[in-house]
N, C-alpha and C positions, 0 to 999 in steps of 0.2 A: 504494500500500500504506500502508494506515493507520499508525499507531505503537503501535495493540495488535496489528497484523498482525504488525508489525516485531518485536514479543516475541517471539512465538510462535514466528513461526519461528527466530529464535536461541535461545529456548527448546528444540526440537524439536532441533537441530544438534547442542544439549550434553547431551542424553538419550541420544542416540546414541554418542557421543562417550566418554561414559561407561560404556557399555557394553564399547567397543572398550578400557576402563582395567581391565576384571575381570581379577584373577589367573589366571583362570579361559579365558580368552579364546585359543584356539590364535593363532599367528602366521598363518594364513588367515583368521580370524575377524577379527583387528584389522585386518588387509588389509581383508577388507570394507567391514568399517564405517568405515574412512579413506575408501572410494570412496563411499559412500554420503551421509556428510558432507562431502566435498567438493563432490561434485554436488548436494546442498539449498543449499552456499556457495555455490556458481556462480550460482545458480537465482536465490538472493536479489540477488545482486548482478546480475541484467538488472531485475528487477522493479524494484529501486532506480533504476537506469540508465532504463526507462523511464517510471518516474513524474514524476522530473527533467525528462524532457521537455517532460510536462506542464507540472510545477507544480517551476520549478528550485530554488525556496529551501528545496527537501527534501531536497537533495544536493549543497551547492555543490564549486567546484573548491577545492581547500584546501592546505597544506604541514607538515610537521610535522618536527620537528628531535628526534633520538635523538643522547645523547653515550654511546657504550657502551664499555666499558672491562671488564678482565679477561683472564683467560687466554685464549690461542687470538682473540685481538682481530678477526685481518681474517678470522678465518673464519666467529664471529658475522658480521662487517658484510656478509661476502659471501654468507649466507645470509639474512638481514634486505633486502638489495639485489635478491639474487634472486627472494623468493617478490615484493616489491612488483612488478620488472619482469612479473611470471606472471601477476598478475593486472590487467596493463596500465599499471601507473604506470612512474614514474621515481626514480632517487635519484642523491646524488653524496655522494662523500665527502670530508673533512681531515682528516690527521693532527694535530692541537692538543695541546698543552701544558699538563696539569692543574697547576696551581700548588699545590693541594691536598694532590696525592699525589707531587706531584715525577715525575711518570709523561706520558707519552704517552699519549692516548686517542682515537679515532674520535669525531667529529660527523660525524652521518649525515641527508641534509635531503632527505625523502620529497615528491613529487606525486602528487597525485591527488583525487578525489574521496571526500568524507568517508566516504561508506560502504566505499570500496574500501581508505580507512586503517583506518580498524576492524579488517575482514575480516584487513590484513596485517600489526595488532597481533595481534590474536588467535592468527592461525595462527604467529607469530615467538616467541610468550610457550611457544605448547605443543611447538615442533618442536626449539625452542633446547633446549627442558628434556630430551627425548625424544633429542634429537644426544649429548647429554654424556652422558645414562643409557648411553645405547648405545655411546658411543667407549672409556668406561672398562672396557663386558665383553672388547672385543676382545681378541687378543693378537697383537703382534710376532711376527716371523719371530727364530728365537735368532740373538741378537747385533744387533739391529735397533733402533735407536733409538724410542723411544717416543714419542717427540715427530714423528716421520717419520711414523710411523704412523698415528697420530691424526690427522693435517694430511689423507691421504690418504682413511683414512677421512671424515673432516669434506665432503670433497671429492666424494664418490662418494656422497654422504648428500645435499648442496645438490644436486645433478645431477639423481637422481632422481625427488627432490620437485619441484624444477621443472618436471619434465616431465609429471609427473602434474598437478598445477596446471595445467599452460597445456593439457593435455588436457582437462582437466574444463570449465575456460573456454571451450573452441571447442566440447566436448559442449553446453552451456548456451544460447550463442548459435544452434548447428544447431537445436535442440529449438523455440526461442522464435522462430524463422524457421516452424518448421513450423505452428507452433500458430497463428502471429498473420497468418501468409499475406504471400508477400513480403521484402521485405530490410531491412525496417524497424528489426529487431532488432540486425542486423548493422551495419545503415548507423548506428546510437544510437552503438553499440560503437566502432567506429572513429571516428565523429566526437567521440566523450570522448574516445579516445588521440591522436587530432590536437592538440586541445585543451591538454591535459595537456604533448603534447611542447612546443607554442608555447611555453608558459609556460617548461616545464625551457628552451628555447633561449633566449630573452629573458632569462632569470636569470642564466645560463650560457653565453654567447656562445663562452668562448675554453675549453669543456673540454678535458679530456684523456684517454684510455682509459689505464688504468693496465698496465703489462705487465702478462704471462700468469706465471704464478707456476711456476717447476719446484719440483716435488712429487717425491718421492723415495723416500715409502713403500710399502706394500704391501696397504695397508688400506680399496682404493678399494672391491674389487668388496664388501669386507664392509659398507662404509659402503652400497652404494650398493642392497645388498639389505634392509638396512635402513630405507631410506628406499621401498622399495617396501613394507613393513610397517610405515610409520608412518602413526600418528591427529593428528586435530587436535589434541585434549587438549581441557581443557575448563577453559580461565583464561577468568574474565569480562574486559571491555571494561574494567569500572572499576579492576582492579588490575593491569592490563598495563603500563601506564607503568612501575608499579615491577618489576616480572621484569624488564621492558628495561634495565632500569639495574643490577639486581646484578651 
């Protein structure tokens, strides 16, 4: 795929995309058009995945380092960690010490392939912004901590979307098996997440799985229908760094 290919079709994604942003737009309609622009995401990311094959210096393997900081901290990083795992990468995280703010803040260090970082700048800049719009309409249970709340909702919002991601992804790769005859499509797919793992392992020899976090509120299943009516948005590539960082 050429790189006027490559517009186009992220062009087409954000037309879409924008549509699913009209006032106008029923909660089944943005539904839609979430499914519709995922699966063009999906679609681009095997095309990219296999023209790398071909010709690799059009996709290399890559890493990229997020310090994110603000409210609700590990619940941005565990939604930023999520969508990248969905769509086949890796991430790890540190708790570090901003000297700046006198605060605590997340470094977050992504693997994967450049186009697959793109894809899970983009979709992190519009889904972060889309989680907060939507955790502030919810309401507590009376007498419910608000802060409970929120966490849970936050929780049942990453769930969803991840599922729908990594559905969209395995839709993607079935289709491109069909079309191109064979397992050629698939075997691409797995052989970049082999890939990608080596690396995270090599970098990362002695990780650790962070415990399971008890969650307390009540605000999963509203988060988590939420996240089944949520769109990509529609942040460009070039001003995604900075959304990552407010």
């Amino acid at each position: 795929m050429e790189p006027t290919t490559d517009s186009k079709t992220l062009a087409k994604i954000r037309a879409i995309l924008a549509k699913s942003e009209d006032p106008a737009a029923t909660p089944e309609e943005a539904q839609a058009y979430f499914a519709k622009a995922a699966d063009l995401m999906s679609k681009y990311g095997i095309e990219r995945a296999m023209l790398a094959e071909i010709r690799p210096d059009t996709d290399k393997l890559s890493d990229r380092v997020v310090i994110e900081k603000g409210s609700y901290l590990l619940d941005r990083v565990n939604l930023l960690m999520s969508i990248t795992e969905a769509l086949g990468g890796r991430a790890v995280r540190w708790r570090i010490y901003d000297r700046e703010t006198g605060k605590y803040v997340q470094r977050v260090k992504l693997y994967g392939y450049e186009s697959m970082l793109d894809r899970v700048e983009m979709l992190y800049t519009s889904l972060l912004l889309q989680a907060f719009n939507g955790m502030k309409q919810g309401r507590p249970q009376p007498g419910e901590s608000t802060t409970a709340y929120r966490k849970t909702w936050l929780s049942g919002f990453r769930a969803t979307v991840n599922a729908r991601l990594r559905q969209a992804e395995q839709t993607a790769v079935e289709e491109a098996v069909r079309q191109i005859g064979g397992r050629s499509a698939e075997l691409v797919v797995a052989s970049r997440e082999e890939k990608i793992l080596a690396v995270f392992k090599a970098q990362h020899p002695k990780i650790r799985t962070s415990p399971m976090r008890r969650l307390t509120g009540s605000g999963w299943r509203q988060g988590a229908e939420a996240g089944r009516r949520a769109d990509l948005g529609t942040a460009r590539l070039a001003t995604s760094r900075q959304a990552l960082a407010s």
